[in-house]
PDB file as gemmi writes it, atoms N, CA and C in Angstrom:
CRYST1    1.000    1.000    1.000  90.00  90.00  90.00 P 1                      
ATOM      1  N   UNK A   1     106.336 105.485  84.828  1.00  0.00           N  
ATOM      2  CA  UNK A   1     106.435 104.626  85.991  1.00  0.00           C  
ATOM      3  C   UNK A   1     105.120 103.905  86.217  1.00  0.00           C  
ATOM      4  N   UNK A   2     105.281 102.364  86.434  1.00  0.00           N  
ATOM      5  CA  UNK A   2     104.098 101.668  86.739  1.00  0.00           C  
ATOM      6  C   UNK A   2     103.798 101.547  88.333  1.00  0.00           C  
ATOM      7  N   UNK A   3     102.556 101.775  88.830  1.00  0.00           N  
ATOM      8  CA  UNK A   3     102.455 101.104  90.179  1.00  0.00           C  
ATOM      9  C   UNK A   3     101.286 100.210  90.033  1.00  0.00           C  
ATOM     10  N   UNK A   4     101.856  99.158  91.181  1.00  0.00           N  
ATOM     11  CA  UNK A   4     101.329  98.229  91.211  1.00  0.00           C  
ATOM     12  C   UNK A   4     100.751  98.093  92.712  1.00  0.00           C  
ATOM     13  N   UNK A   5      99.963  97.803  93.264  1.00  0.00           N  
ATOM     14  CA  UNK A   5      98.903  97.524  94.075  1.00  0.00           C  
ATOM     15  C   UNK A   5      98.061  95.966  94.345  1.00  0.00           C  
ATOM     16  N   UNK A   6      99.226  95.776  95.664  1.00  0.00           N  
ATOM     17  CA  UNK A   6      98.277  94.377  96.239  1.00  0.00           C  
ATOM     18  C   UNK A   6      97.668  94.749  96.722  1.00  0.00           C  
ATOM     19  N   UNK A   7      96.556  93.577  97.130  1.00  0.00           N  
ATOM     20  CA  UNK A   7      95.489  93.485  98.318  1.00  0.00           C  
ATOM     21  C   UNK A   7      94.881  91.881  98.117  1.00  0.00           C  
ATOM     22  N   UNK A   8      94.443  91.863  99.384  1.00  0.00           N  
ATOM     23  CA  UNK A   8      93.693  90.510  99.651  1.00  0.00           C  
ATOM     24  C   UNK A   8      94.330  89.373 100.453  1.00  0.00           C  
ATOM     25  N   UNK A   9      95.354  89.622 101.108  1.00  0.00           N  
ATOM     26  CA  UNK A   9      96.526  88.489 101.993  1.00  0.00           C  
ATOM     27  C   UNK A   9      95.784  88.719 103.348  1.00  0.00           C  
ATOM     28  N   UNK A  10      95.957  87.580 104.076  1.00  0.00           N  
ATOM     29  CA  UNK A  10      95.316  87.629 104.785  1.00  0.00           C  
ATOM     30  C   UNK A  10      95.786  86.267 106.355  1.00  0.00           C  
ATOM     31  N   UNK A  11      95.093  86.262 107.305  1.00  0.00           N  
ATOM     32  CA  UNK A  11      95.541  85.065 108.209  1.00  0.00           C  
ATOM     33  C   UNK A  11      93.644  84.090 107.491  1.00  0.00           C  
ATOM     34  N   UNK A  12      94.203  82.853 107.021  1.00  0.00           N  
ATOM     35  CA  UNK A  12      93.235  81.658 106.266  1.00  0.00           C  
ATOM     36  C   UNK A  12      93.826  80.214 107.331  1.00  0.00           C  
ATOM     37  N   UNK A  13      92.804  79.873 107.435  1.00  0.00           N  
ATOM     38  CA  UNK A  13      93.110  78.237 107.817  1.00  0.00           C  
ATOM     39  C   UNK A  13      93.357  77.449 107.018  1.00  0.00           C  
ATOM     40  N   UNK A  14      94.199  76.279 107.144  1.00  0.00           N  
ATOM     41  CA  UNK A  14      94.154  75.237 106.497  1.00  0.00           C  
ATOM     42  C   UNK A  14      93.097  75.068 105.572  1.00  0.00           C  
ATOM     43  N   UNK A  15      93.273  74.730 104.426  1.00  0.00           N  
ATOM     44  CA  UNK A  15      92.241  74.463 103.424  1.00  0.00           C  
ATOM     45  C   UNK A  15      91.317  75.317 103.148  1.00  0.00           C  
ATOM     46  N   UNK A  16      91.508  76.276 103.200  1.00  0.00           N  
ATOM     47  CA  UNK A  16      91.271  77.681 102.634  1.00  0.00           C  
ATOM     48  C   UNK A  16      91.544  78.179 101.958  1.00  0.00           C  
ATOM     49  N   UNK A  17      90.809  79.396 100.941  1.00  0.00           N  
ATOM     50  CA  UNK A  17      90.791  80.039 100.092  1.00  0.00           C  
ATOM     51  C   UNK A  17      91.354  81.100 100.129  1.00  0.00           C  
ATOM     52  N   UNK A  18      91.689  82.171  99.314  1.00  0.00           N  
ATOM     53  CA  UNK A  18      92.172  83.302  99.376  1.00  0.00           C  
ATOM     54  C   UNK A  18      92.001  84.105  97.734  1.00  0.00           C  
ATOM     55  N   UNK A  19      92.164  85.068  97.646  1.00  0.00           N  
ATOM     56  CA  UNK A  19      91.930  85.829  96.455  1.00  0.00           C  
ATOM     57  C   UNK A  19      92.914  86.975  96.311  1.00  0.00           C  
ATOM     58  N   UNK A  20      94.361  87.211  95.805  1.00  0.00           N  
ATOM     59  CA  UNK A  20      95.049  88.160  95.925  1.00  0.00           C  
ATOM     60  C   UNK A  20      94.277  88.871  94.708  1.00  0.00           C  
ATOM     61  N   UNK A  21      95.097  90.254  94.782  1.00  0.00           N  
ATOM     62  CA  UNK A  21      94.696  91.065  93.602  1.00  0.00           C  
ATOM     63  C   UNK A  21      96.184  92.230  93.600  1.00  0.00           C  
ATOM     64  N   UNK A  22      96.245  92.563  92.031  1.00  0.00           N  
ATOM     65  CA  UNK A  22      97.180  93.703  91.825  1.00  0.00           C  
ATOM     66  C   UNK A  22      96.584  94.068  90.747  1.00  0.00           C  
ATOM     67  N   UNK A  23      96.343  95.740  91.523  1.00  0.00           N  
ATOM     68  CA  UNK A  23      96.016  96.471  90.857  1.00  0.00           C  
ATOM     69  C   UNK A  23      97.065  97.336  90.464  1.00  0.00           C  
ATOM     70  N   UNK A  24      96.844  97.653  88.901  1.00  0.00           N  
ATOM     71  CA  UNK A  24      98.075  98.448  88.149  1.00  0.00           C  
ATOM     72  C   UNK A  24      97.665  99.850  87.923  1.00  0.00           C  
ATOM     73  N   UNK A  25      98.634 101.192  87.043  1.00  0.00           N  
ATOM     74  CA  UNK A  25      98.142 102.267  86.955  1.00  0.00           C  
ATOM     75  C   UNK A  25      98.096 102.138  85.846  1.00  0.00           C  
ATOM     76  N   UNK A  26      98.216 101.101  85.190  1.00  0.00           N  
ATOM     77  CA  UNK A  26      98.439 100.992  83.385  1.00  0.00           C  
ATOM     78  C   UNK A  26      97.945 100.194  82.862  1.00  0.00           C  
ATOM     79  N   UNK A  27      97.009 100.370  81.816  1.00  0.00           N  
ATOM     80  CA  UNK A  27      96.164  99.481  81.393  1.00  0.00           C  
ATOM     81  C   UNK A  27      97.132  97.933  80.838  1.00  0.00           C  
ATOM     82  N   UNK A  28      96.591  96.686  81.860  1.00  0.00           N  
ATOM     83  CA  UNK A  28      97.287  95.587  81.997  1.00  0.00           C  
ATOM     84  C   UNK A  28      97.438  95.273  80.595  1.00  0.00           C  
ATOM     85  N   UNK A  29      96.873  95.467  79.237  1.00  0.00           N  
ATOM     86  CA  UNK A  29      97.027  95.060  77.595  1.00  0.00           C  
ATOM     87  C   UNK A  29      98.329  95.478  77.709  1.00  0.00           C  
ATOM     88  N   UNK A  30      99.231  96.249  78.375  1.00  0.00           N  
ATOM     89  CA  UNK A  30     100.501  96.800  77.981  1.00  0.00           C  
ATOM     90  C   UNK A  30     101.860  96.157  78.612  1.00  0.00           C  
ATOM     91  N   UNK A  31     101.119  95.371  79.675  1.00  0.00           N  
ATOM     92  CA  UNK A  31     101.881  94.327  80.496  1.00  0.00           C  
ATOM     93  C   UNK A  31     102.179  92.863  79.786  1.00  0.00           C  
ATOM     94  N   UNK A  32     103.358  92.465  79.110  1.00  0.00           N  
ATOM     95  CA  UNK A  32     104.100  91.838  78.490  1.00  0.00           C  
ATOM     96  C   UNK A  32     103.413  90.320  79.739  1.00  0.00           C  
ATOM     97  N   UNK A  33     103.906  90.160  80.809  1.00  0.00           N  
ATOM     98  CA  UNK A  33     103.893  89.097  81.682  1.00  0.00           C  
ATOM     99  C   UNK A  33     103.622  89.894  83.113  1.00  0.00           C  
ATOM    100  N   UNK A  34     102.175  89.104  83.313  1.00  0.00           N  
ATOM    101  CA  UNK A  34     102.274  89.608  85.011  1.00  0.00           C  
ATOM    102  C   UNK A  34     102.086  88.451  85.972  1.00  0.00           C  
ATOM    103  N   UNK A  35     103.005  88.214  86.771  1.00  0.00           N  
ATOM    104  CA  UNK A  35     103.469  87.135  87.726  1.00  0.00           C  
ATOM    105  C   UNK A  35     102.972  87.664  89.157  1.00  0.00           C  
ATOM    106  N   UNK A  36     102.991  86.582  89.941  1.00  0.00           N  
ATOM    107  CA  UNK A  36     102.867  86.654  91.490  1.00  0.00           C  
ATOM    108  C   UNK A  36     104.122  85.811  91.332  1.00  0.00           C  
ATOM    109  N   UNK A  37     104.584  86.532  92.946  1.00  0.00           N  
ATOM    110  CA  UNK A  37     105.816  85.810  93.302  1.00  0.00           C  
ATOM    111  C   UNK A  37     105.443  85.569  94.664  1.00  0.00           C  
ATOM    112  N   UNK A  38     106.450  84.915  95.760  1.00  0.00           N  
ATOM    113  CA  UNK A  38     106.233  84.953  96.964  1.00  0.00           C  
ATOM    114  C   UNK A  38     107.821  84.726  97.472  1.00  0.00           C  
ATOM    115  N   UNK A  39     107.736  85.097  99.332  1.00  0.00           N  
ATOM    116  CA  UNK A  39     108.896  85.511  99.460  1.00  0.00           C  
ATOM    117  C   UNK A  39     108.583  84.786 101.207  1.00  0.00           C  
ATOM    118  N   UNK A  40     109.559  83.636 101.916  1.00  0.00           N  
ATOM    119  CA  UNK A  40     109.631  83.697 103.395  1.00  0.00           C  
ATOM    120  C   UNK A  40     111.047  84.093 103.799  1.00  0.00           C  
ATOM    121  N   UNK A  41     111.172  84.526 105.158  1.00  0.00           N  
ATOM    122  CA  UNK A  41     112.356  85.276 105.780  1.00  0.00           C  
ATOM    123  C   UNK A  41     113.445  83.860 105.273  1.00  0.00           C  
ATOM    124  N   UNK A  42     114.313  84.651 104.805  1.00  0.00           N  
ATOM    125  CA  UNK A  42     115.711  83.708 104.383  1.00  0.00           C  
ATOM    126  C   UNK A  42     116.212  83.278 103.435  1.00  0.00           C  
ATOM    127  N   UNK A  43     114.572  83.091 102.338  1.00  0.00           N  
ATOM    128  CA  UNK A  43     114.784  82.418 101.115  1.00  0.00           C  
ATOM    129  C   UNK A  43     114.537  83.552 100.073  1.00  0.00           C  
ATOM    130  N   UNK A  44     114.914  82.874  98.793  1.00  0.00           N  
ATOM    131  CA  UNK A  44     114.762  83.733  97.907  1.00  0.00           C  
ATOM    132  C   UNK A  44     113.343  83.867  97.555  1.00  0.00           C  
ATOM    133  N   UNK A  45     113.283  85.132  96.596  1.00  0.00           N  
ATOM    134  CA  UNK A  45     111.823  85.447  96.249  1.00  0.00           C  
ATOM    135  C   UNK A  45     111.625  84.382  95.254  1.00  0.00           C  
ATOM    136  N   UNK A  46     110.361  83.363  95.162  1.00  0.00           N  
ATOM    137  CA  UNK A  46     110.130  82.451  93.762  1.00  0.00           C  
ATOM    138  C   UNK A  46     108.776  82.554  93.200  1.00  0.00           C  
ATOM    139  N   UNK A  47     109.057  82.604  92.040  1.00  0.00           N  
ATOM    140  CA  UNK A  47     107.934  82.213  91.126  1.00  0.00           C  
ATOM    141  C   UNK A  47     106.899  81.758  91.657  1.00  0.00           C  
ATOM    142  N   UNK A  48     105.694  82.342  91.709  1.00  0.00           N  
ATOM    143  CA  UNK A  48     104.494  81.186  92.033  1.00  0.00           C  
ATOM    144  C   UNK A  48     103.609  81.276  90.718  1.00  0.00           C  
ATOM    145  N   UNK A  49     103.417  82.143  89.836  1.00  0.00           N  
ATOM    146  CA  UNK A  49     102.553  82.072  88.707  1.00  0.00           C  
ATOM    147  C   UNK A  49     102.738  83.450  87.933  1.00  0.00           C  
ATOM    148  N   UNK A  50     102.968  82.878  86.464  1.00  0.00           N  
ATOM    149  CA  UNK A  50     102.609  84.314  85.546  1.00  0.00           C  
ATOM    150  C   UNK A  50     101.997  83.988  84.563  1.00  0.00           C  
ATOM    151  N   UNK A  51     100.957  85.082  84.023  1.00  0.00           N  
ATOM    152  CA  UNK A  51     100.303  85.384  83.162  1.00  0.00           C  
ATOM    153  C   UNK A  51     100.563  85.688  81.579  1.00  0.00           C  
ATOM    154  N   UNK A  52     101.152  85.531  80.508  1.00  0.00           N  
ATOM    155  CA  UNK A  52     101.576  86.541  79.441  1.00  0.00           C  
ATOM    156  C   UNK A  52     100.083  86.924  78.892  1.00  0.00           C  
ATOM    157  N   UNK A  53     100.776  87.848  78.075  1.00  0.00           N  
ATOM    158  CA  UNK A  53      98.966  88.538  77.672  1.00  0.00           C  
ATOM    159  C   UNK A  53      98.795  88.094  76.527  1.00  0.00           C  
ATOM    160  N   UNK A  54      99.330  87.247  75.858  1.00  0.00           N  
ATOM    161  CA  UNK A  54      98.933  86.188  74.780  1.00  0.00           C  
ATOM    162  C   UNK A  54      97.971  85.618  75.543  1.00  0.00           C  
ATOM    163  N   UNK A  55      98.299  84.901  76.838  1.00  0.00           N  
ATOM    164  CA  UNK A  55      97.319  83.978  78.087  1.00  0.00           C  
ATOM    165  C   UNK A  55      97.933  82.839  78.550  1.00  0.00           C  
ATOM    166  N   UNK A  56      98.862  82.529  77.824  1.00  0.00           N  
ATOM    167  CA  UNK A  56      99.778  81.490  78.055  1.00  0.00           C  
ATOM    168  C   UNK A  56     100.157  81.611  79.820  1.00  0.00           C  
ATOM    169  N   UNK A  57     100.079  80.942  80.441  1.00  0.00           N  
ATOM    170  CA  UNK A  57      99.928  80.569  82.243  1.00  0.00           C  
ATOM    171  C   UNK A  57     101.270  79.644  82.402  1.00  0.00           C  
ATOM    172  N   UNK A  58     101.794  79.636  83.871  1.00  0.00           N  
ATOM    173  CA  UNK A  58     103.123  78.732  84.246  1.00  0.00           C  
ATOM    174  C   UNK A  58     103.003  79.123  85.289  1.00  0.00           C  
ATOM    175  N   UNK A  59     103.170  78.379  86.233  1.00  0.00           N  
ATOM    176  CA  UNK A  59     102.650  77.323  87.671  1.00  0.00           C  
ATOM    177  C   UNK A  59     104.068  76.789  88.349  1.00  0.00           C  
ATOM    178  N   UNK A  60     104.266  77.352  89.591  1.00  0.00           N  
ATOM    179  CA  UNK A  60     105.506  76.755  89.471  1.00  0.00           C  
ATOM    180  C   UNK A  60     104.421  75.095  90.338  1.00  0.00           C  
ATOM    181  N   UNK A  61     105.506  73.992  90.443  1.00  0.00           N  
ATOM    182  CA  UNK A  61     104.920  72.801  90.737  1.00  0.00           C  
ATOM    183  C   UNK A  61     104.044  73.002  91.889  1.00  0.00           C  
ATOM    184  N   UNK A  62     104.242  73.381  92.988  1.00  0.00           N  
ATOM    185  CA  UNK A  62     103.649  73.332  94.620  1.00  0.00           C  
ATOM    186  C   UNK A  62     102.382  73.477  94.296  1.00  0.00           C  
ATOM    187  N   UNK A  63     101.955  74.643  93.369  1.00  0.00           N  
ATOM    188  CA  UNK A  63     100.840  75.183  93.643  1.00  0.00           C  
ATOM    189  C   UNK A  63      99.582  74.722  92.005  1.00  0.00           C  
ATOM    190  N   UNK A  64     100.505  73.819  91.628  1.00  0.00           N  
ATOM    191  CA  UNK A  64      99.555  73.613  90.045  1.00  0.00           C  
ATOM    192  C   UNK A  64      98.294  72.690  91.086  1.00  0.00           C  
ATOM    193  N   UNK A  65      97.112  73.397  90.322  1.00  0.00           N  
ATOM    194  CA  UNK A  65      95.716  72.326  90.560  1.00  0.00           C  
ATOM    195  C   UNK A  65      95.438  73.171  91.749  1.00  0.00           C  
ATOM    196  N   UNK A  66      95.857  74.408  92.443  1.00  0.00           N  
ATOM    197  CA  UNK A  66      95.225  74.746  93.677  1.00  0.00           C  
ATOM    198  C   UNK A  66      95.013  75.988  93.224  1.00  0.00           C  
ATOM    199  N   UNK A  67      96.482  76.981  92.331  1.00  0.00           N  
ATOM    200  CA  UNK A  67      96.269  78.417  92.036  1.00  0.00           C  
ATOM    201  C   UNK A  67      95.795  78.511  90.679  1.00  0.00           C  
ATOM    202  N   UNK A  68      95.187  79.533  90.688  1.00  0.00           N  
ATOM    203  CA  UNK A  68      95.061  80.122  89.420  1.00  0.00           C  
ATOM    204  C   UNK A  68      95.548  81.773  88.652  1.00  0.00           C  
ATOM    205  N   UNK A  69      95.769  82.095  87.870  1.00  0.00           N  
ATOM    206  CA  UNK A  69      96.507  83.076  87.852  1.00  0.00           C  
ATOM    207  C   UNK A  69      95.175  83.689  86.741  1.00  0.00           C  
ATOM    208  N   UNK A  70      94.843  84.698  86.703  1.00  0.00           N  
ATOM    209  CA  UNK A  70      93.551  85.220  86.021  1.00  0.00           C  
ATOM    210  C   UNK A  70      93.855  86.654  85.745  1.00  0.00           C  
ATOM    211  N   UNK A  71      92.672  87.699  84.969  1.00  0.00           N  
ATOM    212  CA  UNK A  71      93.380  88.500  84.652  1.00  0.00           C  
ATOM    213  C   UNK A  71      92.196  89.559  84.057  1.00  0.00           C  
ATOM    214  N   UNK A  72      92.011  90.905  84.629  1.00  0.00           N  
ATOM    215  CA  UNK A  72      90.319  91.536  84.139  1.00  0.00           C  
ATOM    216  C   UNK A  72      91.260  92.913  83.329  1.00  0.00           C  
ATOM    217  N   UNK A  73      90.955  92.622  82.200  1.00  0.00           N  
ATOM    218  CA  UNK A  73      91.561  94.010  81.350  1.00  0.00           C  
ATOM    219  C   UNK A  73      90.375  95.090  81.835  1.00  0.00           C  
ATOM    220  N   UNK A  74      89.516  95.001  81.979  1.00  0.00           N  
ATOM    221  CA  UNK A  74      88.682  96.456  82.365  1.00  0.00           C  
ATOM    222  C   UNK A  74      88.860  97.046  83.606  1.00  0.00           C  
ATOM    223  N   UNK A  75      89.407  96.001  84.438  1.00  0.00           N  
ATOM    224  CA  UNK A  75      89.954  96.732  86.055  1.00  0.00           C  
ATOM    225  C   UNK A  75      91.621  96.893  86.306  1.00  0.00           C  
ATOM    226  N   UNK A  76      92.477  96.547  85.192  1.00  0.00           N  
ATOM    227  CA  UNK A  76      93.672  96.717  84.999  1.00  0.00           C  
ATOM    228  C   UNK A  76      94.093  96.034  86.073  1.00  0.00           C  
ATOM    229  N   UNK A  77      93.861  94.718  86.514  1.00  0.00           N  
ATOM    230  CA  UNK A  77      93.487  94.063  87.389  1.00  0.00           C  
ATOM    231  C   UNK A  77      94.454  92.408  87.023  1.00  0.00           C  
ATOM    232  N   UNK A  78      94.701  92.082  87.832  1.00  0.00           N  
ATOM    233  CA  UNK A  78      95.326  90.194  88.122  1.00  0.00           C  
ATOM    234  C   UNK A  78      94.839  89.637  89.299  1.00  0.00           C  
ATOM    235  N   UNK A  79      94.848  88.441  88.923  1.00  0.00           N  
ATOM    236  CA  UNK A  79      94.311  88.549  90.459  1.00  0.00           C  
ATOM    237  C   UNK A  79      94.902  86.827  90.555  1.00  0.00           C  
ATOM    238  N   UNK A  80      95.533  86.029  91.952  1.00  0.00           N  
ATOM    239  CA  UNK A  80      95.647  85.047  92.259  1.00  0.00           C  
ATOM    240  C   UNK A  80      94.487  83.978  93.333  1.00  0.00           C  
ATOM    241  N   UNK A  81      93.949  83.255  92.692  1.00  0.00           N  
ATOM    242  CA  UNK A  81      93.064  82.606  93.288  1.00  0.00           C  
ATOM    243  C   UNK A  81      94.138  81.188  94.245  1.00  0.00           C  
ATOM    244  N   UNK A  82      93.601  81.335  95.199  1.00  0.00           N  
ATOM    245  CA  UNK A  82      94.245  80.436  96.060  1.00  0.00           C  
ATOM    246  C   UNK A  82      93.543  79.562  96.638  1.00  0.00           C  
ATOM    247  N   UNK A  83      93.360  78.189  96.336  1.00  0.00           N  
ATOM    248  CA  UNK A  83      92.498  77.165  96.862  1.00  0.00           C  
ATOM    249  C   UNK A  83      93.467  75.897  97.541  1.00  0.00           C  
ATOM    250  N   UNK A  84      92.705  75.040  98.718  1.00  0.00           N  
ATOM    251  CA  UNK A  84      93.262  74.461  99.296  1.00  0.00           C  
ATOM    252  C   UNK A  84      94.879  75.067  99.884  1.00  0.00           C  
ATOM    253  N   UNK A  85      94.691  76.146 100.305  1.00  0.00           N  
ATOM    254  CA  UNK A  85      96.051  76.257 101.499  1.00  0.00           C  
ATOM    255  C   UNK A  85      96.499  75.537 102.082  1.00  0.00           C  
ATOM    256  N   UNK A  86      97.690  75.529 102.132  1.00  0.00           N  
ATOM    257  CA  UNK A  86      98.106  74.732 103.922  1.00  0.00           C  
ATOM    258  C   UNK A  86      99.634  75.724 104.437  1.00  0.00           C  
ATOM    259  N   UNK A  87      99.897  75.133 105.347  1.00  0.00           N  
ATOM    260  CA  UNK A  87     101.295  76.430 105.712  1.00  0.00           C  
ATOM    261  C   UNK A  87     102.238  76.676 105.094  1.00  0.00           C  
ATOM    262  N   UNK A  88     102.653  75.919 104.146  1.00  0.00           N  
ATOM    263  CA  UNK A  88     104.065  76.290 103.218  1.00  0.00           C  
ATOM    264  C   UNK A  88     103.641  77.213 102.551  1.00  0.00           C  
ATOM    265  N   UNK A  89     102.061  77.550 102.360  1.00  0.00           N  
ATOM    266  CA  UNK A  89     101.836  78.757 101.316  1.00  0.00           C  
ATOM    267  C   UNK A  89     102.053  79.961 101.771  1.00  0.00           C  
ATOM    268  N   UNK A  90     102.190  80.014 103.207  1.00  0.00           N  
ATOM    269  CA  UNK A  90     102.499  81.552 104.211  1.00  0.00           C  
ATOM    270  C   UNK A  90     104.315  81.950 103.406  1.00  0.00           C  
ATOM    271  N   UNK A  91     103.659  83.350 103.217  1.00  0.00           N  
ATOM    272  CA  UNK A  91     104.611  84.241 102.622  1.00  0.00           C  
ATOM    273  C   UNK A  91     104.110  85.291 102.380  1.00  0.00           C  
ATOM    274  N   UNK A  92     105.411  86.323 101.759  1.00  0.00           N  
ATOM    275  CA  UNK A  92     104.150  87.563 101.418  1.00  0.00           C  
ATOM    276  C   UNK A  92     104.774  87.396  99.662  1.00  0.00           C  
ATOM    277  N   UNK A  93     103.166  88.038  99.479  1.00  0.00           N  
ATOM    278  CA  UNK A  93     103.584  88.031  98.164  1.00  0.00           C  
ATOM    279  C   UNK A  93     103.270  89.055  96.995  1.00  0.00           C  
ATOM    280  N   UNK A  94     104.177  88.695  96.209  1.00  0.00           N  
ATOM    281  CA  UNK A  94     104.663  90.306  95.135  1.00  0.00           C  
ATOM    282  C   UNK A  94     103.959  89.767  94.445  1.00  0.00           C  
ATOM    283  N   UNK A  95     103.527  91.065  93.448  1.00  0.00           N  
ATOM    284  CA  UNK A  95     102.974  90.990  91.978  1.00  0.00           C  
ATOM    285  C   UNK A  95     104.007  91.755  91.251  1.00  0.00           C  
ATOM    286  N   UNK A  96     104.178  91.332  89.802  1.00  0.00           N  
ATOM    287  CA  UNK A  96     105.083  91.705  89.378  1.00  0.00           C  
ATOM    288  C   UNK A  96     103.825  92.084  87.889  1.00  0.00           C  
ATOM    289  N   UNK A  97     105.386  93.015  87.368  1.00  0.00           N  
ATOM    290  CA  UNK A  97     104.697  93.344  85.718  1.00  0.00           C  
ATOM    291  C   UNK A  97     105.837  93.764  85.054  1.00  0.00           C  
ATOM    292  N   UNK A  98     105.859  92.678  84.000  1.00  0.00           N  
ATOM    293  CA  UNK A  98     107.050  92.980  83.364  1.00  0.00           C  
ATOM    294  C   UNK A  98     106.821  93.250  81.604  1.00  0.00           C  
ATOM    295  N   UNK A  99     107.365  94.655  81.623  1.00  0.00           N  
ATOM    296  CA  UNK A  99     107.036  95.158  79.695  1.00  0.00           C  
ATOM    297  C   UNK A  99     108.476  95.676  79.127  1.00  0.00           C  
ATOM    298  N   UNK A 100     108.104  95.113  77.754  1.00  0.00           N  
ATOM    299  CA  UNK A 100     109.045  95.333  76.874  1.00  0.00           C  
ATOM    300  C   UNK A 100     108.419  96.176  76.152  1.00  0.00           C  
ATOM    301  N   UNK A 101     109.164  96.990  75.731  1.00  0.00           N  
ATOM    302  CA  UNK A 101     108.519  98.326  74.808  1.00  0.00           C  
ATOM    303  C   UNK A 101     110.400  98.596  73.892  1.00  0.00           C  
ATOM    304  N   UNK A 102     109.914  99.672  73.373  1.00  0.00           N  
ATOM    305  CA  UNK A 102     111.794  99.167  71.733  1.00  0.00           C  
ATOM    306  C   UNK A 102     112.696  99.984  72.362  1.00  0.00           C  
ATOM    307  N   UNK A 103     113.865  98.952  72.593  1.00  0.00           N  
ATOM    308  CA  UNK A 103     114.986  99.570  73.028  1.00  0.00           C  
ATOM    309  C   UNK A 103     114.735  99.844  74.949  1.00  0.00           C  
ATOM    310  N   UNK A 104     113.865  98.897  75.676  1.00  0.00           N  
ATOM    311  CA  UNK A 104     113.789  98.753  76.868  1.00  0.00           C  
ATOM    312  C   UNK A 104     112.757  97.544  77.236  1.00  0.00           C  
ATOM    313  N   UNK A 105     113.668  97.070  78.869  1.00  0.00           N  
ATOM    314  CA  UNK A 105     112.758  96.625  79.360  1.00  0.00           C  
ATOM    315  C   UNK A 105     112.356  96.843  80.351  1.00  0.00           C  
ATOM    316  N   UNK A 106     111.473  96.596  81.203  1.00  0.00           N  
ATOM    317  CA  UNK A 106     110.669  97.500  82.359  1.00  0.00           C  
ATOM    318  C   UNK A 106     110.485  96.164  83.347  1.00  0.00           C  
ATOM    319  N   UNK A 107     110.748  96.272  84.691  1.00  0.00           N  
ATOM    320  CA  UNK A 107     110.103  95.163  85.770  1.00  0.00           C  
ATOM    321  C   UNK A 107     109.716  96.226  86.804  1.00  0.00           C  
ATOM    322  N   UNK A 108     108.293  95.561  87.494  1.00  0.00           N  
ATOM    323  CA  UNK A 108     107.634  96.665  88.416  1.00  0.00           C  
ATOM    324  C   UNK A 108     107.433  95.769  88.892  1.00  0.00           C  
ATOM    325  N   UNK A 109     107.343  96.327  90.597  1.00  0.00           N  
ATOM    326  CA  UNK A 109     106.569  94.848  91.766  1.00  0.00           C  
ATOM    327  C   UNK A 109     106.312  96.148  92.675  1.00  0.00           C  
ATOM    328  N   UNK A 110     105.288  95.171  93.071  1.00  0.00           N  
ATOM    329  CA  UNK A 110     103.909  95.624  94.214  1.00  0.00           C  
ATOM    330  C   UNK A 110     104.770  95.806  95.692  1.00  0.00           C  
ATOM    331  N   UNK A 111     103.767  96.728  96.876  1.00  0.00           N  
ATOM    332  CA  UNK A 111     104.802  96.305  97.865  1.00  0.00           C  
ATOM    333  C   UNK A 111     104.806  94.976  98.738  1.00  0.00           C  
ATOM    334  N   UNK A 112     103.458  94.162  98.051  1.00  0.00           N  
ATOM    335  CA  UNK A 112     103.571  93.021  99.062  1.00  0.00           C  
ATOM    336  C   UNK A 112     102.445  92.637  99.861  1.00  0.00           C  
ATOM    337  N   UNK A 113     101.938  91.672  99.704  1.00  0.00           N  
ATOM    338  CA  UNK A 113     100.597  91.451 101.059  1.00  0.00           C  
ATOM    339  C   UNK A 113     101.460  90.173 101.382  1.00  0.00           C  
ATOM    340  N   UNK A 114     100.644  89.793 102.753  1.00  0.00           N  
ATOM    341  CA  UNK A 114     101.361  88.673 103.707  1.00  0.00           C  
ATOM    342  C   UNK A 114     100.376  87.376 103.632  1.00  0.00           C  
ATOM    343  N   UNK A 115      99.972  86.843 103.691  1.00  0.00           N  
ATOM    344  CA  UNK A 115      99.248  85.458 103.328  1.00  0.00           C  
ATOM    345  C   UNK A 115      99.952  84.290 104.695  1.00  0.00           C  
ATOM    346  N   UNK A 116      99.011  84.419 105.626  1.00  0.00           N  
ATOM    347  CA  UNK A 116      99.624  83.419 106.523  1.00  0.00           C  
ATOM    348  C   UNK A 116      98.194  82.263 106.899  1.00  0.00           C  
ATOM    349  N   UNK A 117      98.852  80.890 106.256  1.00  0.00           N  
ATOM    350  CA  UNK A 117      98.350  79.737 106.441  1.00  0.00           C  
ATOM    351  C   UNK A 117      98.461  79.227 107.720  1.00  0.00           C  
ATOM    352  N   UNK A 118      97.266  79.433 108.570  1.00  0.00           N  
ATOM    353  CA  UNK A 118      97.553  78.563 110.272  1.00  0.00           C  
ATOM    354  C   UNK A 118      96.234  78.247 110.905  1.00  0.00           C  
ATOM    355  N   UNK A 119      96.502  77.058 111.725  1.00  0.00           N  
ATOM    356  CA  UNK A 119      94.724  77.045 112.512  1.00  0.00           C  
ATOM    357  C   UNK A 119      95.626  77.622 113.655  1.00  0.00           C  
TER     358      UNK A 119                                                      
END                                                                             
């Protein structure tokens, strides 16, 4: 069993920064794709960025040129850099980790930090 561990959501103003992080119990080299997702009351959970551990990156549109999706193999560590906020970015948001290993596949998600964009 993988756990996964947010931190770093927070109340940011307009045009503000932010720094999520998920921390894993498994050394991240073993993590196939690790994504942030995000989630507001009503809608579905979507894509905001994943990682593969080739390095290959995907952005969903809103957030290309503001997020970055990054990644510290010695702290088993991801982390989402968040630049220029504004309120559509308020949500909370999952980290995900998804591995394939033979004859399975595995999806794990975090429980969630909240990220609310407001002056």
């Amino acid at each position: 069993q993988v756990q996964l561990v947010e931190s770093g959501g927070a109340l940011v103003q307009p045009g503000g920064s932010l720094r999520l992080s998920c921390a894993a119990s498994v050394s991240i080299v073993s993590i196939n794709i690790m994504g942030w997702y995000r989630q507001t009351p009503g809608k579905e959970r979507e894509l905001v960025a994943r990682l593969a551990n080739g390095g290959s990156t995907h952005y969903v549109d809103s957030v290309k040129g503001r997020f970055t999706i990054s990644g510290d193999n010695a702290k088993n560590t991801w982390y989402l850099q968040m630049n220029s906020l504004n309120p559509a970015d308020t949500a909370i948001y999952y980290c995900s980790a998804y591995i394939v290993t033979p004859g399975r596949v595995s999806d794990y998600w975090g429980q969630g930090t909240q990220v609310t964009v407001s002056s």
